[in-house]
C-alpha positions in Angstrom: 0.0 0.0 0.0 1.3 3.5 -0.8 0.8 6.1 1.9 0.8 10.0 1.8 1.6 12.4 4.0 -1.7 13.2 5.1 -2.2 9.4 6.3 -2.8 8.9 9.8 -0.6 6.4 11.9 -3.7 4.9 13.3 -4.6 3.4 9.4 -0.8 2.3 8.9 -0.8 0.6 12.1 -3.8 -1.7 11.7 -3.1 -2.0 8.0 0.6 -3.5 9.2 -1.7 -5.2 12.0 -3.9 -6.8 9.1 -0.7 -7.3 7.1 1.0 -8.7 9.8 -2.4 -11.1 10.9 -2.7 -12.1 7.4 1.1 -12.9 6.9 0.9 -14.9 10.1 -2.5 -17.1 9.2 -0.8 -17.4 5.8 2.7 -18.7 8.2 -0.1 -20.9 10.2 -1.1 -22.6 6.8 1.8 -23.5 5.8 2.8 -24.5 8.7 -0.5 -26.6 8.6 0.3 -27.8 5.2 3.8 -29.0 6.2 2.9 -30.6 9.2 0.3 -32.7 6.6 2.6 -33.1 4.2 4.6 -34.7 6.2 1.9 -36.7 8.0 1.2 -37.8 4.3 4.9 -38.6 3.5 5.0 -40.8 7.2 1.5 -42.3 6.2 3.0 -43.6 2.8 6.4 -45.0 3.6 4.5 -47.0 6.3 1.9 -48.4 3.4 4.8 -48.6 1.6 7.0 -50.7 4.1 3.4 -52.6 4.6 3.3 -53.4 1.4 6.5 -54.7 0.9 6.2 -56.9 4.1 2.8 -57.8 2.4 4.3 -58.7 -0.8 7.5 -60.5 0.7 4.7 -63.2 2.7 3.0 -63.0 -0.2 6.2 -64.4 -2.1 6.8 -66.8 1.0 3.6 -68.2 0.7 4.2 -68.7 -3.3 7.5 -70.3 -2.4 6.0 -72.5 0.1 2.9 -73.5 -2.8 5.1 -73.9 -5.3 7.6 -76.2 -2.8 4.3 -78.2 -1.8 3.7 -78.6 -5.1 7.0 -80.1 -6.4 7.3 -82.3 -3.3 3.8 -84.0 -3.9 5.2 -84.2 -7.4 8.3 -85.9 -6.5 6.2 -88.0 -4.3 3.8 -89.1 -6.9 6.6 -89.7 -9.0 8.6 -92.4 -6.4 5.3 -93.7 -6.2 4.8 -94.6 -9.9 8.6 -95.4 -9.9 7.9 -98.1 -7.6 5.2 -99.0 -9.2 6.4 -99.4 -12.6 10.0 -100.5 -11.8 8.3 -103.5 -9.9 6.0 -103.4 -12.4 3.7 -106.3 -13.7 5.5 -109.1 -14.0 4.7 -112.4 -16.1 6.1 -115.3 -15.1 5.7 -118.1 -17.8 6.6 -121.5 -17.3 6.9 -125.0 -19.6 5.4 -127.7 -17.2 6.8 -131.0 -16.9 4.2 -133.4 -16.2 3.0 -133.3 -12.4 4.6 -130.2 -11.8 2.9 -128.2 -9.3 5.4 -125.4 -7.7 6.2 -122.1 -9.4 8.9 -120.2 -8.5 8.1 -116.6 -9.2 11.4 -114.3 -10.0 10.1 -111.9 -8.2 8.4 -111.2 -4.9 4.6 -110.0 -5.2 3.6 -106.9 -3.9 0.3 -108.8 -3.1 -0.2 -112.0 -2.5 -4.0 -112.3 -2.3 -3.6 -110.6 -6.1 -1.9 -113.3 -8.2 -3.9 -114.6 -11.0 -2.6 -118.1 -12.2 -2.9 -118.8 -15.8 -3.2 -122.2 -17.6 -3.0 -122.3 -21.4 -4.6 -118.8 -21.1 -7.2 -119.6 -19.1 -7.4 -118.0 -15.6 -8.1 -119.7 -12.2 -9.8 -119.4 -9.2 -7.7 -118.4 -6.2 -8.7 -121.7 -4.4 -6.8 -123.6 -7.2 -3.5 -121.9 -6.3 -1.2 -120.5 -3.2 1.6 -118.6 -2.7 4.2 -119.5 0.0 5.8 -116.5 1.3 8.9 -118.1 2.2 10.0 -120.0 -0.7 8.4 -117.1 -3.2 6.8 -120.2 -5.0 2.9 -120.2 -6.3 2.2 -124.3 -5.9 -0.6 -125.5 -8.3 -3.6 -126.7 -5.8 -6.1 -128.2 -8.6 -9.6 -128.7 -6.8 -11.6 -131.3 -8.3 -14.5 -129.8 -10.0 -17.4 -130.9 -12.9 -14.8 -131.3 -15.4 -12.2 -132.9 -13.2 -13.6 -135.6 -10.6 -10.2 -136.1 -9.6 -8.1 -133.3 -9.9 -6.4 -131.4 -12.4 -2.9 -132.5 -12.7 -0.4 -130.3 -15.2 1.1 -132.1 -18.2 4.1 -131.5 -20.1 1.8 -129.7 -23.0 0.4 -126.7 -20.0 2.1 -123.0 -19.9 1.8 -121.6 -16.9 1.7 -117.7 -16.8 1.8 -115.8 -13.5 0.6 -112.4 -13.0 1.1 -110.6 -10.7 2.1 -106.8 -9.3 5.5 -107.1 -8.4 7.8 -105.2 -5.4 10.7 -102.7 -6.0 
């Protein structure tokens, strides 16, 4: 403001005073604005460091998935490695006549689950056994309709034995 001589001090000092009032509420909102500003700044390197802890568990958690997930899958995969390198075997055998024990070259993974072939023809569980200690099957033969008195094997039978074998 430009002031003559004819000004009285009374105006210039509550000009200065309005000056000076407005100059300090101006001060206070800056003030006010710093203090937010920095409030703001705090608030986001906190969300930020939040965020980063977030995102580092996050990648934990993906770790630990994706280790989950490969140690099922190496799991499955001893599994079927058992599996296959025991495999199915088939044990086939040229009788003699009156043979009756089998040895089997390997040892079953299940002995209630060996199916006993003659000439390509399956039998009954009740016509066979497995001993456990000498890893033979034996040929039982029940009588039945078509054999009153047995079934004996004769030098013209293939055996085949099938059976799930152990690693």
């Amino acid at each position: 403001m430009a002031y003559d001589k004819s000004t009285d001090l009374s105006v210039i000092q509550a000009d200065v005073l309005t000056t000076s009032l407005e100059a300090n509420a101006k001060i206070n909102k800056l003030n006010q604005l710093k203090t937010t500003q920095k409030s703001i700044t705090k608030a986001i390197n906190e969300l930020k460091g939040n965020l980063s802890q977030a995102i580092n568990k996050s990648q934990t958690a993906s770790d630990q998935v994706t280790d989950v997930k490969e140690n099922i899958i190496n799991i499955v995969k001893e599994q079927v490695t058992s599996i296959v390198s025991g495999g199915i075997q088939n044990d086939e055998f040229k009788c003699q006549d009156g043979d009756t024990k089998f040895l089997l070259t390997k040892t079953p993974a299940d002995k209630d689950n060996i199916m006993f072939f003659v000439n390509g023809v399956k039998y009954a569980r009740a016509d066979h056994s497995y001993d456990e200690n000498t890893n033979e099957e034996t040929w039982i033969g029940i009588k039945d309709e078509k054999h009153p008195n047995g079934f004996s094997l004769s030098s013209k039978d293939i055996i085949s034995i099938v059976y799930m074998a152990k690693n």
